[in-house]
C-alpha positions as CSV (number, residue, x, y, z in Angstrom):
1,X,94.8,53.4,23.9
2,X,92.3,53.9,21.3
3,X,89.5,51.0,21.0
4,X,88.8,49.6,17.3
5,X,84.9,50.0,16.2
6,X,85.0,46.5,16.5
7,X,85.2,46.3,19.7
8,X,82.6,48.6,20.3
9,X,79.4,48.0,18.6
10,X,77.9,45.0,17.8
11,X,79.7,43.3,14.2
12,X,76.2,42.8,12.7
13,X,75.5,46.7,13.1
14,X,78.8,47.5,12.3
15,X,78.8,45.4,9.0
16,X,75.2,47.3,8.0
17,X,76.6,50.6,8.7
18,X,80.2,50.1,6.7
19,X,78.0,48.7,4.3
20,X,75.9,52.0,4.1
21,X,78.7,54.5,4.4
22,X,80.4,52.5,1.2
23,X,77.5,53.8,-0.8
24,X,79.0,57.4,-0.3
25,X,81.9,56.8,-2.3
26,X,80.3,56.9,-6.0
27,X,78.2,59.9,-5.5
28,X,78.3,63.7,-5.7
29,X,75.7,64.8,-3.9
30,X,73.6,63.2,-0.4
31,X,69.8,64.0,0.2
32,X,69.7,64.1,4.0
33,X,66.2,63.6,5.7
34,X,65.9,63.6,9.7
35,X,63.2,63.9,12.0
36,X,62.6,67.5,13.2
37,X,63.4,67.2,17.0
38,X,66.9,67.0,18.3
39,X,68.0,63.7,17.9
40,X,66.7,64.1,14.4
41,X,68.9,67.8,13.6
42,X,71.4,66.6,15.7
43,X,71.2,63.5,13.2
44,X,71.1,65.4,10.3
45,X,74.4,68.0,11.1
46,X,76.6,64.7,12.1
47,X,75.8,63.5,8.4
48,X,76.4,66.4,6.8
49,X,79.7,66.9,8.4
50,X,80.6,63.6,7.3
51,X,79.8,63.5,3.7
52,X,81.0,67.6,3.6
53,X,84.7,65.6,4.6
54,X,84.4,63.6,1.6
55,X,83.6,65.9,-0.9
56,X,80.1,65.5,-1.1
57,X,77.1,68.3,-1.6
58,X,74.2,67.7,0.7
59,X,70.7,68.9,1.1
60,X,69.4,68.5,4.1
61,X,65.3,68.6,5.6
62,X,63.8,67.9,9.1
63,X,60.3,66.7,9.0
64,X,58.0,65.9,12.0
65,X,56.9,62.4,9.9
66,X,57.8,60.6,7.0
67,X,54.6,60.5,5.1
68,X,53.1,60.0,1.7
69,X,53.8,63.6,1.2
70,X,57.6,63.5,2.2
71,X,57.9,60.6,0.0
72,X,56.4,62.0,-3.1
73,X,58.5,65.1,-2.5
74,X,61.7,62.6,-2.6
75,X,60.3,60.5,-5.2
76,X,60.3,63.8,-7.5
77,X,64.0,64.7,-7.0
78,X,67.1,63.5,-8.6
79,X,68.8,62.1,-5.6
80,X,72.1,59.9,-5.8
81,X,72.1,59.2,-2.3
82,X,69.0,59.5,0.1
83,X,70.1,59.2,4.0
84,X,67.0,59.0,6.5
85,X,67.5,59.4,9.9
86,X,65.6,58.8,13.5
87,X,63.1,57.7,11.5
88,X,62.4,55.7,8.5
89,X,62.3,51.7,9.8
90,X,58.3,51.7,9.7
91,X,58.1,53.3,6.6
92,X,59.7,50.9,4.4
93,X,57.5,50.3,2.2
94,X,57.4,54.0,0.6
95,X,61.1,54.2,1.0
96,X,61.8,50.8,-1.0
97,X,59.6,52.6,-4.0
98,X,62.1,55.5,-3.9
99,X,64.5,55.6,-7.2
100,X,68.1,55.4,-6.1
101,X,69.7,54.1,-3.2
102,X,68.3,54.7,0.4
103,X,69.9,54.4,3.6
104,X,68.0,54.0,6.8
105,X,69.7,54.8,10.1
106,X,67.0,54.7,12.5
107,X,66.5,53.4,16.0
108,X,62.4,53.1,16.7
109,X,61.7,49.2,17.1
110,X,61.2,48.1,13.1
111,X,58.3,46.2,11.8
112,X,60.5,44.6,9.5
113,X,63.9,44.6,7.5
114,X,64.5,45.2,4.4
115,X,66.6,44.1,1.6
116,X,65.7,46.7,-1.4
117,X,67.5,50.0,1.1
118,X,70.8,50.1,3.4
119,X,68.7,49.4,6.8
120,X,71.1,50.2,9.6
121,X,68.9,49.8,13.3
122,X,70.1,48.3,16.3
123,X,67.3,46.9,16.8
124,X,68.1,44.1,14.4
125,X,71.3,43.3,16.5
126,X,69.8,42.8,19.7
127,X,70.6,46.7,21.3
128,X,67.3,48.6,22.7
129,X,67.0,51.5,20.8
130,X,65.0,53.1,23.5
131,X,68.0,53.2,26.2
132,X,71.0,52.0,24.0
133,X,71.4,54.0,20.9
134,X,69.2,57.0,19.6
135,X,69.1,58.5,16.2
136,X,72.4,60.5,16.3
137,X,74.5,57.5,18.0
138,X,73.3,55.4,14.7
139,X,74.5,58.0,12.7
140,X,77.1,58.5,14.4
141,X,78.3,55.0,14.2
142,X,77.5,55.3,10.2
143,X,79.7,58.5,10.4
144,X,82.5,56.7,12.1
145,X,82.8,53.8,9.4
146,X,82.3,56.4,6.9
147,X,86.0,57.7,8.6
148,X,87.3,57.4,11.6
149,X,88.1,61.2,11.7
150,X,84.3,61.8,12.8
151,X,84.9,60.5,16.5
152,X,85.1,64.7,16.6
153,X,81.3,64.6,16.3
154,X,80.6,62.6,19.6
155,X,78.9,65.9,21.0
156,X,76.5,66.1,18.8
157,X,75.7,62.5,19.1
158,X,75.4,62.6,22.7
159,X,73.3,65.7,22.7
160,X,71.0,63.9,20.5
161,X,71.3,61.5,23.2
162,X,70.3,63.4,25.7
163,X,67.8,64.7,23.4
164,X,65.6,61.2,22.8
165,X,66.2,61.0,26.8
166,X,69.2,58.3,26.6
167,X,70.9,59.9,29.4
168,X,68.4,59.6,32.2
169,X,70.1,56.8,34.8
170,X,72.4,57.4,32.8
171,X,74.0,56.1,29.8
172,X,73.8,52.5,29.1
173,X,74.6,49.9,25.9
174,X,76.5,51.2,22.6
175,X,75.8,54.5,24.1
176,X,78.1,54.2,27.2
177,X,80.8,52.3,25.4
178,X,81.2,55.6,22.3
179,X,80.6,58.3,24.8
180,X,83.5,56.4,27.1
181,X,85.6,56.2,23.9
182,X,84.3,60.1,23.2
183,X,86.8,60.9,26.9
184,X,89.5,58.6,26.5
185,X,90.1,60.5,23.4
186,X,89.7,63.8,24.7
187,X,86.6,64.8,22.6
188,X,84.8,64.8,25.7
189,X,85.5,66.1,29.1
190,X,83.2,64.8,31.6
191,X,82.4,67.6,34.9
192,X,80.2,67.1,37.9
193,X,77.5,69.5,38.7
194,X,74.2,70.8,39.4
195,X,72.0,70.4,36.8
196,X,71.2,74.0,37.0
197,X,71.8,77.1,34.0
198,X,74.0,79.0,35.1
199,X,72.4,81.7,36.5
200,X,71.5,83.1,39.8
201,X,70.0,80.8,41.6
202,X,66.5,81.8,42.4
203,X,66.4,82.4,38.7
204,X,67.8,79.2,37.4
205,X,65.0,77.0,40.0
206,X,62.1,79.5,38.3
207,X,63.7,78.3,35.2
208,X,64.5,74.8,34.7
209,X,62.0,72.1,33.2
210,X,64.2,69.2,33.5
211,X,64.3,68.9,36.9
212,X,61.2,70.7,37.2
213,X,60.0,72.1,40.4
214,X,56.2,71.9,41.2
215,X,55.3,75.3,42.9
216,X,58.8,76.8,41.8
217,X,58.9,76.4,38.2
218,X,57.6,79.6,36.7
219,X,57.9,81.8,40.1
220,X,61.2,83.4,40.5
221,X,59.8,84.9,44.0
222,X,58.7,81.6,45.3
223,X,62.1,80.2,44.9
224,X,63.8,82.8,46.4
225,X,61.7,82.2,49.3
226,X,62.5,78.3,49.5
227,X,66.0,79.3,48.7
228,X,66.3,81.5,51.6
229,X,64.3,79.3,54.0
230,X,66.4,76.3,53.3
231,X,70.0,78.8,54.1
232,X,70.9,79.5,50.8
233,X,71.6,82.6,49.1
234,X,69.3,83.4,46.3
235,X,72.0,85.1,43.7
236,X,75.0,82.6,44.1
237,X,75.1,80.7,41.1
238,X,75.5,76.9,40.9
239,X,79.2,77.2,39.8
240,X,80.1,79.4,42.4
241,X,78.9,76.9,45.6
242,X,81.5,75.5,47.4
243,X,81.3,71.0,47.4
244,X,79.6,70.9,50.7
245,X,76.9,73.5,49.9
246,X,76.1,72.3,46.4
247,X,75.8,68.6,48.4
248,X,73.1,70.5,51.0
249,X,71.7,72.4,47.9
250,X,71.2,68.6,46.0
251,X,69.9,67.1,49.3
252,X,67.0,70.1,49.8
253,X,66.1,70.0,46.1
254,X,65.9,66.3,46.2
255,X,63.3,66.0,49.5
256,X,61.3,68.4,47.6
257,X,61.2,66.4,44.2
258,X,60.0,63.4,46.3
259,X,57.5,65.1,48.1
260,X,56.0,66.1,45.1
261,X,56.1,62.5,43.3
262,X,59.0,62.5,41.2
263,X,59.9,59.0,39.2
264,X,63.1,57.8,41.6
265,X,65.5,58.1,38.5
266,X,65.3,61.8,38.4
267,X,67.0,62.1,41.6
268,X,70.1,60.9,40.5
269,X,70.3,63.6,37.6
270,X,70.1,66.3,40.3
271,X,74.1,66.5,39.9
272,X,74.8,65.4,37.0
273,X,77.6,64.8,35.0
274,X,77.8,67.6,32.5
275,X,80.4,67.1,29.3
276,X,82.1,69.6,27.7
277,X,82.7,69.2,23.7
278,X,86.0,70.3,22.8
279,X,85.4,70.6,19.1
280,X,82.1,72.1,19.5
281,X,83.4,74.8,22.7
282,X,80.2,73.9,24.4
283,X,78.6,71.8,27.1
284,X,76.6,69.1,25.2
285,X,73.8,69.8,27.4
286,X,73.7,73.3,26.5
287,X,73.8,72.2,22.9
288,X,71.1,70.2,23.1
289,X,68.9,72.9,24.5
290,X,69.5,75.3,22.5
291,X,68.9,72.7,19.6
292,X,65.5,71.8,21.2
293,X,64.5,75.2,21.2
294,X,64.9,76.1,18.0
295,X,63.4,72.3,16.8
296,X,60.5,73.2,18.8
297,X,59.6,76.6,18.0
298,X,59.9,75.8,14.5
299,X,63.3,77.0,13.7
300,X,65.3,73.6,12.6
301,X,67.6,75.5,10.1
302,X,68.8,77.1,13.1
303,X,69.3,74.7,15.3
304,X,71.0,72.6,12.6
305,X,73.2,75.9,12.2
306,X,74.0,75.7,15.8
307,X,75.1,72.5,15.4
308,X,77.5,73.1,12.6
309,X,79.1,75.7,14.4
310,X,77.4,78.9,13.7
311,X,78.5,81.1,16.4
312,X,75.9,84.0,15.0
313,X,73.4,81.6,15.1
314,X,74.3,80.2,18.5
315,X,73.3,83.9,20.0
316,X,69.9,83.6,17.9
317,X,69.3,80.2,19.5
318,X,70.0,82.2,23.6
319,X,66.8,84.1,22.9
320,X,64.8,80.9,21.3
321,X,65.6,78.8,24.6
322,X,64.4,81.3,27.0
323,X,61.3,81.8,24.9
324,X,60.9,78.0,24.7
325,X,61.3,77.8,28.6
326,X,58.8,79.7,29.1
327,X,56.2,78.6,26.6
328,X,56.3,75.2,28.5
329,X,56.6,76.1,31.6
330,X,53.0,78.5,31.4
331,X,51.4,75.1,30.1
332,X,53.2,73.1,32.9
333,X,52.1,75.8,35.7
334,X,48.7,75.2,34.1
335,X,48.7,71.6,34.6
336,X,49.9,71.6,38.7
337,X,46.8,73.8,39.2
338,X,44.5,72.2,36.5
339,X,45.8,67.8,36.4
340,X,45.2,66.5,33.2
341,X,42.3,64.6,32.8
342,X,42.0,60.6,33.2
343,X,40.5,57.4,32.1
344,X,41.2,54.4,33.6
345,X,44.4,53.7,32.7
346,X,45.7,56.8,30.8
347,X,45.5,60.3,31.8
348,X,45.4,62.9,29.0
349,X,45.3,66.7,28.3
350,X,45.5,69.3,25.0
351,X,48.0,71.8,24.0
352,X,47.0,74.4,21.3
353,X,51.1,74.4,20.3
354,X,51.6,70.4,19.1
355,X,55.5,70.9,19.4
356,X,55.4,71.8,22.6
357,X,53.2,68.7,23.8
358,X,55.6,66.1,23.7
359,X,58.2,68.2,25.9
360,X,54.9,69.0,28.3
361,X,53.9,65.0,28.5
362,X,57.5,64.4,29.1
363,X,58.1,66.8,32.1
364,X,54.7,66.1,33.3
365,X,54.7,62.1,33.7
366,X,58.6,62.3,35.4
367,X,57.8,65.2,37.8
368,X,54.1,65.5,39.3
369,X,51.6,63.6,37.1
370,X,50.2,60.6,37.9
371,X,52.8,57.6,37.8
372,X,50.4,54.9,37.3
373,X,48.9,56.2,34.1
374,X,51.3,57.2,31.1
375,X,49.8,60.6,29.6
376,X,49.2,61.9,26.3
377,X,48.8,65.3,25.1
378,X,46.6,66.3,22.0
379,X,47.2,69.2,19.7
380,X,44.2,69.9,17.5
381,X,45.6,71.4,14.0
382,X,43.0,72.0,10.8
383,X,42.2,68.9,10.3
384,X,44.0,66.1,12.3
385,X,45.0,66.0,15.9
386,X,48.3,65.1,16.7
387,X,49.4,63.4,20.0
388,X,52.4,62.7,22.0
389,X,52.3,60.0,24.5
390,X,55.0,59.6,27.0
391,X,55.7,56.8,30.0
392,X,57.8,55.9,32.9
393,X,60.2,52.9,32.9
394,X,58.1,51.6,35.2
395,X,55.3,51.7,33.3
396,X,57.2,49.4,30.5
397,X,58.3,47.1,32.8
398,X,54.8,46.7,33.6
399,X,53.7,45.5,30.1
400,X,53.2,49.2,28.6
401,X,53.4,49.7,24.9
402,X,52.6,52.6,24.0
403,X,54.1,52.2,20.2
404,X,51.3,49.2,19.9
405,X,48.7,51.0,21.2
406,X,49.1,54.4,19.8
407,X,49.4,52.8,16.4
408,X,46.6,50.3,17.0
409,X,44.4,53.1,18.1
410,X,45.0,55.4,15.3
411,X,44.2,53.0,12.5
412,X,41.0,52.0,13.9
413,X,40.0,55.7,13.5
414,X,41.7,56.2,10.3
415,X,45.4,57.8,11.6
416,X,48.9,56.6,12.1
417,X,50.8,55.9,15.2
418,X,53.8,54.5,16.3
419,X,57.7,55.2,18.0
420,X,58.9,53.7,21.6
421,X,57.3,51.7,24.0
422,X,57.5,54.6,26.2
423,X,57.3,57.9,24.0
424,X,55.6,57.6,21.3
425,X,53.3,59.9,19.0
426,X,50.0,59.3,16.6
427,X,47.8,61.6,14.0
428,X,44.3,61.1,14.1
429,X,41.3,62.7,12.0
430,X,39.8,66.0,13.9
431,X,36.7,64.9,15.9
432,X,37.8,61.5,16.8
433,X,39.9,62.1,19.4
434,X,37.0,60.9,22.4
435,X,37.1,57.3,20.4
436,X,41.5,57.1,19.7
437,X,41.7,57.8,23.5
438,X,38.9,55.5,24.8
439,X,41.0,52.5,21.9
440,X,44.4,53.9,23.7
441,X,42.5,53.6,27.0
442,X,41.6,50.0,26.4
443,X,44.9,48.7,24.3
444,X,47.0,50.1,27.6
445,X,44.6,47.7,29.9
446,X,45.0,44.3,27.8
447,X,48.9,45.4,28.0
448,X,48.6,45.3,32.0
449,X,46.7,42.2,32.3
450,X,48.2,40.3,30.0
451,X,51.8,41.5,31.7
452,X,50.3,40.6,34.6
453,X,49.2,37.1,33.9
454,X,52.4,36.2,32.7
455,X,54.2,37.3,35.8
456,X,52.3,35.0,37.9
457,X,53.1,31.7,35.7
């Protein structure tokens, strides 16, 4: 039997979304603004299916930030309707100067609320937007007051999920109740398997980033050899193993991920379970990677096409992935050979290609960095350096806030910062990178010791 909303998101949140989705109604025409990665696109295409439903036009951007520039770019249209998305809840005070009404659905921890836009963020009802609900699954939730005919869009929402990293442990909070909803009502079907492409099996090892194998990732010929030393046959593909030889397959694949320093909650996504989308005929982790792709490699009008169900773009998007794959995996290769370099309590390196470095940072800290530093990665771009800093759970429950210090660091040196406790991002003038990482450096220290000191009261 079909749950109410009510029953599955917190009434508070639920009140603020309804709230925002009433502002619909009267207009013509929604301005849709979303981060540029794929919670934000995935964010964006689940809004514009919803207001398409209702009659309504849309325009729709991604943007890496939401800066003085985006806003005075808003601030000189004729919007009815502005919707922000994955971002937006620490830039309230340019979005409360925008003519019109303004919705934020957002789910970075806010510095405030707000009572001049439509602020929708779990945060404010007590659900960790780091773990519990992402970008999409707050739009989706706006999507779903909006009409309840948009629990079709639960793929989307849970590949932004997967996306912002939601899924890892898997799902918990609002998350896990709408994706459970998502398979009772046959939206999604839930499989078990490797989390492998499909591909021959040498190939997919060589191949896959998340898991990523240090001293396989990168060499098909090396994990052929590991393959066939192990028993296995290098050109079977995942689907094609029987139960007990994908089991011996997981078990191999998982000794060598602890021998080479793996965070423990990786192991469980070794087999994974994999959902297929009914509405969108795809796996939703397939979408998501072939959103991420084309996010990443600068191509978020395609990705956002994939996502409303362009089957021409979707073949566009194959290529993309592969070249995306293997962009990261030459700076990942780099990094098992080269380490990145440390400070006391961070560890740090550069990537020339700044969308790449969040994905590297990401990989890097869960698979063979150093787990008792979090890492960030600097891209050096005309005139500003951007970062992406990334953690472990452990690290946060350890007192690690990376938000705070990324964003305490970049003012004092004349930049911005902010996002999760454990991945967050910052821009910072060119040339004052040595200082913002020796401020990060220190900022991450006070976080242990103060932790620290309130664990032995």
């Amino acid at each position: 039997m079909a749950e109410r909303l009510e029953d599955l998101a917190p009434q508070g949140l639920l009140d603020r979304a309804r709230n925002a989705a009433g502002l619909v109604g009267g207009v013509s025409r929604v301005r849709i603004v979303c981060h540029y990665d794929p919670d934000g696109t995935t964010s964006a295409a689940i809004l514009a299916r919803a207001v398409l439903r209702k009659g309504k036009r849309f325009h729709a951007s991604m943007s890496q930030a939401f800066d003085r520039k985006a806003f005075e770019r808003l601030k000189a249209e004729s919007n009815e309707l502005v919707l922000v998305s994955d971002m937006g809840s620490a830039q309230l005070d340019l979005l409360e100067q925008l003519p019109g009404p303004v919705v934020v659905l957002d789910h970075h921890k806010p510095l405030r609320d707000s009572d001049k836009v439509a602020h929708v963020n779990p945060h404010l009802f007590g659900v960790d937007g780091t773990r519990e609900m992402c970008g999409a699954t707050t739009s989706w939730l706006f999507a779903l007051a909006l009409d309840e005919a948009n629990w079709d869009l639960a793929g989307l929402a849970m590949a932004g999920a997967i996306g912002d990293k939601q899924d890892i442990g898997g799902f918990s909070g609002v998350n896990a109740v709408l994706f459970r909803e998502a398979v009772a009502r046959k939206v999604l079907v839930p499989e078990r398997q490797l989390a492998l492409r499909e591909m021959p099996l040498a190939r997919a090892i060589a191949m896959s980033v998340g898991p990523y194998f240090k001293g396989l990732a990168g060499r098909p010929e090396a994990s052929e050899a590991f393959l066939r030393s192990a028993g296995f046959d290098p050109s079977a593909t995942p689907k094609s193993l029987d139960a007990a030889t994908r089991r011996r397959l997981a078990s191999a694949l998982a000794a060598r991920l602890v021998e080479q320093g793996a965070v423990p909650e990786v192991l469980d996504g070794l087999v994974e379970e994999r959902h297929w989308s009914e509405p969108d005929g795809l796996y939703v982790g397939e979408l998501e990677a072939y959103v991420n792709s084309c996010d990443r490699l600068g191509r978020e009008g395609l990705g956002m096409a994939v996502c409303l169900g362009d089957r021409e773009a979707l073949g566009r998007a194959e290529a993309l992935r592969d070249e995306y794959t293997s962009k990261v995996l030459g700076h990942l290769v780099r990094l098992e050979t080269e380490g990145p370099s440390t400070k006391k309590h961070v560890q740090f390196f550069y990537c020339e290609e700044p969308t790449l470095a969040g994905s590297v940072a990401g990989t890097g800290i869960q698979y063979f960095f150093d787990l008792a530093r979090p890492v960030l990665g600097l891209s050096v771009v005309e005139s500003v350096t951007k970062v992406s800093a990334r953690g472990t759970r452990a690290q946060i429950e350890g007192g690690i806030d990376l938000a705070a210090a990324l964003r305490e660091a970049a003012e004092a040196v004349g930049g911005t910062g902010g996002g999760h406790n454990i991945a967050s991002g910052a821009t910072v003038p060119r040339g004052r990178e040595e200082k913002f990482l020796s401020l990060v450096d220190e900022a991450v220290g006070r976080q242990k010791t103060a932790s620290r000191a309130v664990a032995a009261q």
